[in-house]
C-alpha positions in Angstrom: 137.9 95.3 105.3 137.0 93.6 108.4 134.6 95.8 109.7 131.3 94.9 111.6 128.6 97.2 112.7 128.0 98.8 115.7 124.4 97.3 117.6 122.3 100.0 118.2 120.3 98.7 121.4 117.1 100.2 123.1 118.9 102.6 125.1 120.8 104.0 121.9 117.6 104.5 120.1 116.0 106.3 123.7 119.3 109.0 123.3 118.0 109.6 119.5 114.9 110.5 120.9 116.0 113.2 122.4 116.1 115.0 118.7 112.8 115.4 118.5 112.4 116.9 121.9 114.8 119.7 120.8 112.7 120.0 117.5 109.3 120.1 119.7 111.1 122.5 122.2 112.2 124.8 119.3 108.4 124.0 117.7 107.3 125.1 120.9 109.1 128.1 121.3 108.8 130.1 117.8 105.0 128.6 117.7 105.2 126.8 114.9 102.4 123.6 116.0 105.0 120.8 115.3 104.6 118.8 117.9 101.7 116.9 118.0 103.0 116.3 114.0 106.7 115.6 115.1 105.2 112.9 117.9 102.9 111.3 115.0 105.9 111.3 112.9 108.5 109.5 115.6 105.6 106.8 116.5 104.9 106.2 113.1 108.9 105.8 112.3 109.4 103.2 114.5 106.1 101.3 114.4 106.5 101.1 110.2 110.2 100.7 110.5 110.6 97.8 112.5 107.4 96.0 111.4 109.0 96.2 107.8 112.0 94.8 109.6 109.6 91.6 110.7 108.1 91.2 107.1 111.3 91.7 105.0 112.7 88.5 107.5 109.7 86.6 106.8 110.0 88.0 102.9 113.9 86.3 102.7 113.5 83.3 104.8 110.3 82.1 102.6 112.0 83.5 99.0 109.3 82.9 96.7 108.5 84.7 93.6 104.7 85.6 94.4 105.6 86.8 98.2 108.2 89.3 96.4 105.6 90.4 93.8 103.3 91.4 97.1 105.7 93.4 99.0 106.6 95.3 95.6 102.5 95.7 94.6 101.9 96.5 98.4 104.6 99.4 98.1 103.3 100.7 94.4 99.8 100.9 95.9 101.1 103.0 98.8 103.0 105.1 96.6 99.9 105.3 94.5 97.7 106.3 97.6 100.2 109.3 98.8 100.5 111.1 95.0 96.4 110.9 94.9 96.5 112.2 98.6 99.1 115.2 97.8 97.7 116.1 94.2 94.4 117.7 95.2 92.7 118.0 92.0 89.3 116.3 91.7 87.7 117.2 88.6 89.9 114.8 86.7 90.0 111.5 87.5 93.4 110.7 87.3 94.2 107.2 89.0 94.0 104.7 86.5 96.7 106.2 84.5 98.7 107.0 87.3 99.0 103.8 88.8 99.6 102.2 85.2 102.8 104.5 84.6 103.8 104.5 87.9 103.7 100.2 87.5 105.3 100.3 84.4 107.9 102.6 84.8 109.2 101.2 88.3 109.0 97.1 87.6 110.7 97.9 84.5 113.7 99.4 86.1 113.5 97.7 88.8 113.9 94.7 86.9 116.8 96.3 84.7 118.8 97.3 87.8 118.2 93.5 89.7 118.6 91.1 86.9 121.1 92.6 83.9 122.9 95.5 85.9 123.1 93.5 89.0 122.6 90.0 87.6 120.6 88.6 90.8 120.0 84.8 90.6 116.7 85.1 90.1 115.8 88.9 89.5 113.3 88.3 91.6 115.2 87.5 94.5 114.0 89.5 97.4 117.4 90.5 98.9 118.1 92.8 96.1 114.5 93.1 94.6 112.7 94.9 97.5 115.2 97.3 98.8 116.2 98.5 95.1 112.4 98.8 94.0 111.5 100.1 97.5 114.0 102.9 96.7 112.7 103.0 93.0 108.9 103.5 94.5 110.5 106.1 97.1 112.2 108.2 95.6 110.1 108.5 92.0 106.7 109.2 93.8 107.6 112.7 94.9 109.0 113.5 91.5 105.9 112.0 90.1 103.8 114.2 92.8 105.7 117.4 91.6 104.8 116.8 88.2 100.9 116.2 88.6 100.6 119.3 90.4 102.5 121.6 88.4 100.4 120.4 85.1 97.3 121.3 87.0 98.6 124.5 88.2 99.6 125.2 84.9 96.6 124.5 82.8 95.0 126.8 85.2 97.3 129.6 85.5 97.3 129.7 81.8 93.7 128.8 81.0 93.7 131.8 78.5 96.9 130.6 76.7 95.8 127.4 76.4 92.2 128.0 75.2 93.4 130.6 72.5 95.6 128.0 70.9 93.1 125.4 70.5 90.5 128.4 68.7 93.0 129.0 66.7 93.2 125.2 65.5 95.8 123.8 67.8 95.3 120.8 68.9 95.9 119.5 72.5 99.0 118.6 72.5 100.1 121.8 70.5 98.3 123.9 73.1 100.0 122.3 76.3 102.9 121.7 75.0 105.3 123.9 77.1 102.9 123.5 80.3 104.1 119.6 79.9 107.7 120.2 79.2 107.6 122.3 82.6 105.9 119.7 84.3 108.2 117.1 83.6 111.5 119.5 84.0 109.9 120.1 87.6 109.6 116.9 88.3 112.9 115.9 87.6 114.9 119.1 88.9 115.2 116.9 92.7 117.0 113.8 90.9 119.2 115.9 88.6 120.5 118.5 91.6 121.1 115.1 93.7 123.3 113.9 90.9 125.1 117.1 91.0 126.0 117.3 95.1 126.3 113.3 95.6 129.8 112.5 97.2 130.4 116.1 97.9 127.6 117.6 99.5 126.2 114.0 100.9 127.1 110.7 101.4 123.5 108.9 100.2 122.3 106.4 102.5 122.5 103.3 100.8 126.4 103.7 100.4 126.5 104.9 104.1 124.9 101.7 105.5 126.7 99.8 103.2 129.8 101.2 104.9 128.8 100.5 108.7 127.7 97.1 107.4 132.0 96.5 106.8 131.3 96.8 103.1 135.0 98.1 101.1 133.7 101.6 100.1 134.9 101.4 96.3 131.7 98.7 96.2 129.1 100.4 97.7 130.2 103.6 95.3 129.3 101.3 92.5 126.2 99.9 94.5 125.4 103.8 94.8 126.0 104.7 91.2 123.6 102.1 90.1 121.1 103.6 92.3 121.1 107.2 91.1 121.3 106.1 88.0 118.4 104.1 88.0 116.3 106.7 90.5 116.8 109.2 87.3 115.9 106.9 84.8 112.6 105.9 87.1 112.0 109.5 87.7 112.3 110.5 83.9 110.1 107.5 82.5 107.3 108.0 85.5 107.2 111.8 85.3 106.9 111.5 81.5 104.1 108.9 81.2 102.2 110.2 84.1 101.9 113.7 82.6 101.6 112.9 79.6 98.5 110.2 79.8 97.2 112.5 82.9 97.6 115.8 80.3 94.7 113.7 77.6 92.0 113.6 80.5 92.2 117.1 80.9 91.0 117.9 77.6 87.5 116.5 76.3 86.5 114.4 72.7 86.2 118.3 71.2 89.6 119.0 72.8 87.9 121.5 74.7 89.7 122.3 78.4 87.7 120.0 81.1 89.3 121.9 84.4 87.0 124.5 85.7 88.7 127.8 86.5 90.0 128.1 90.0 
C-alpha cells in the first residue's frame, strides 16, 4: 500500500467543533446541564492532546531510558489519581496497594508486549513503549475503578453475610469470597464484551490510525490483536491484585469488618 494520510489543518478541526455544539444544543434543549461540562471537556481535549503531541516529540528525538521511565510513571500516577478520585470510599485507605498492583501489573505487560511480543530494540524504546503502556494505563484503570467500587458496595450491601460467616469461624477470605469473585468478574466484563464485538461491531482505534497512517491492514490486525490481548491480560492481573490486597484492609487483625455501615 501506498497510502499517506490526509492533514487535518485548523479549519478541519474548527468543522469538528461543530459536534459539540449539536451535543450542547441537544444538552440545552432536553435540560440536561452538559454544556458547561461538554466545553471543559473540548478545551481540555485539545490543550492535553496536543501538549502530549509536544512531549512525545521531545520524548523520541531525546530516546533515553530514564525520560521513557517518566512519561510511563507520569501516566501510572494519573491513572492512580483518577481511580482514588472515582472510588469514594474513605474509611480505608486504599492507595498504597493500589498504586503497587496497578505498577506491577501494567510495566509487566507492558514490557511483555514491547520487548518479546513485539521485540523492540530496546524495550524501552519510546516509539512502541509509551503508546502501548499509555493504552495499557488507559484502558485497565477503569476496569480497575469498577472493581474497587463494586467490593465496597458489596461488603456493604452484604454486611450481614459477611459478618455471620466470620462468627461462625470463617475466616476473611472464606467470608468475601464470592463478593471478590464479583468484583473482579465486573471489572473485567468491558475487556471481555470488547473481545467479543472487535472487527464486527468496531474497528478499535489503534488499527484505524494505523490504516489512515498507509499501514497494509493485515498488520495493523496483528498490531490490534496484540493489543486486546494484552488490555485483557492487564485488566485480569490489575483487577485481581487490586481487589484482592484492597479486600485485607477492609478487615482488621481480629478479622473483624472495618467499613462502617452506610
Amino acid at each position: 500500500m501506498n497510502v499517506h494520510p490526509v492533514d487535518i489543518g485548523p479549519l478541519q478541526l474548527g468543522v469538528g467543533l461543530l459536534f459539540i455544539l449539536l451535543a450542547q444544543g441537544l444538552s440545552l434543549v432536553y435540560q440536561l446541564g452538559l454544556v458547561r461540562d461538554l466545553t471543559v471537556g473540548t478545551l481540555r481535549t485539545f490543550a492535553q492532546l496536543f501538549l502530549m503531541g509536544y512531549v512525545l516529540r521531545i520524548v523520541f528525538e531525546v530516546n533515553l531510558a530514564l525520560v521513557t521511565a517518566g512519561v510511563f510513571c507520569l501516566m501510572l500516577a494519573t491513572a492512580v489519581h483518577t481511580v482514588r478520585g472515582r472510588v469514594k470510599e474513605k474509611s480505608v485507605p486504599f492507595l498504597a496497594p493500589l498504586s503497587f498492583s496497578m505498577f506491577f501489573s501494567y510495566f509487566i505487560v507492558s514490557v511483555l508486549v514491547t520487548g518479546v511480543v513485539i521485540q523492540a530494540k530496546p524495550w524501552w524504546n519510546p516509539v512502541y513503549f509509551i503508546p502501548l503502556s499509555g493504552m495499557v494505563v488507559g484502558n485497565s484503570m477503569t476496569a480497575v475503578a469498577v472493581a474497587l467500587d463494586r467490593l465496597f458496595s458489596s461488603l456493604r450491601a452484604r454486611r450481614n453475610e459477611v459478618e455471620m460467616m466470620l462468627s461462625l469461624g470463617a475466616d476473611y477470605r472464606e467470608a468475601s469470597a464470592d463478593i471478590t469473585r464479583e468484583a473482579v468478574r465486573a471489572g473485567m466484563i468491558p475487556s471481555i464484551t470488547s473481545m467479543m464485538g472487535v472487527g464486527l461491531v468496531f474497528i478499535p482505534g489503534m488499527m484505524t490510525g494505523q490504516i489512515l497512517a498507509g499501514a497494509d491492514p493485515l498488520l495493523a490486525i496483528r498490531y490490534q490483536i496484540v493489543v486486546m490481548l494484552m488490555l485483557v491480560a492487564s485488566t485480569a492481573i490489575g483487577s485481581i491484585l487490586t481487589v484482592l490486597l484492597v479486600r485485607r484492609r477492609c478487615f482488621g487483625k481480629g478479622q473483624q469488618l472495618l467499613l462502617p455501615p452506610q
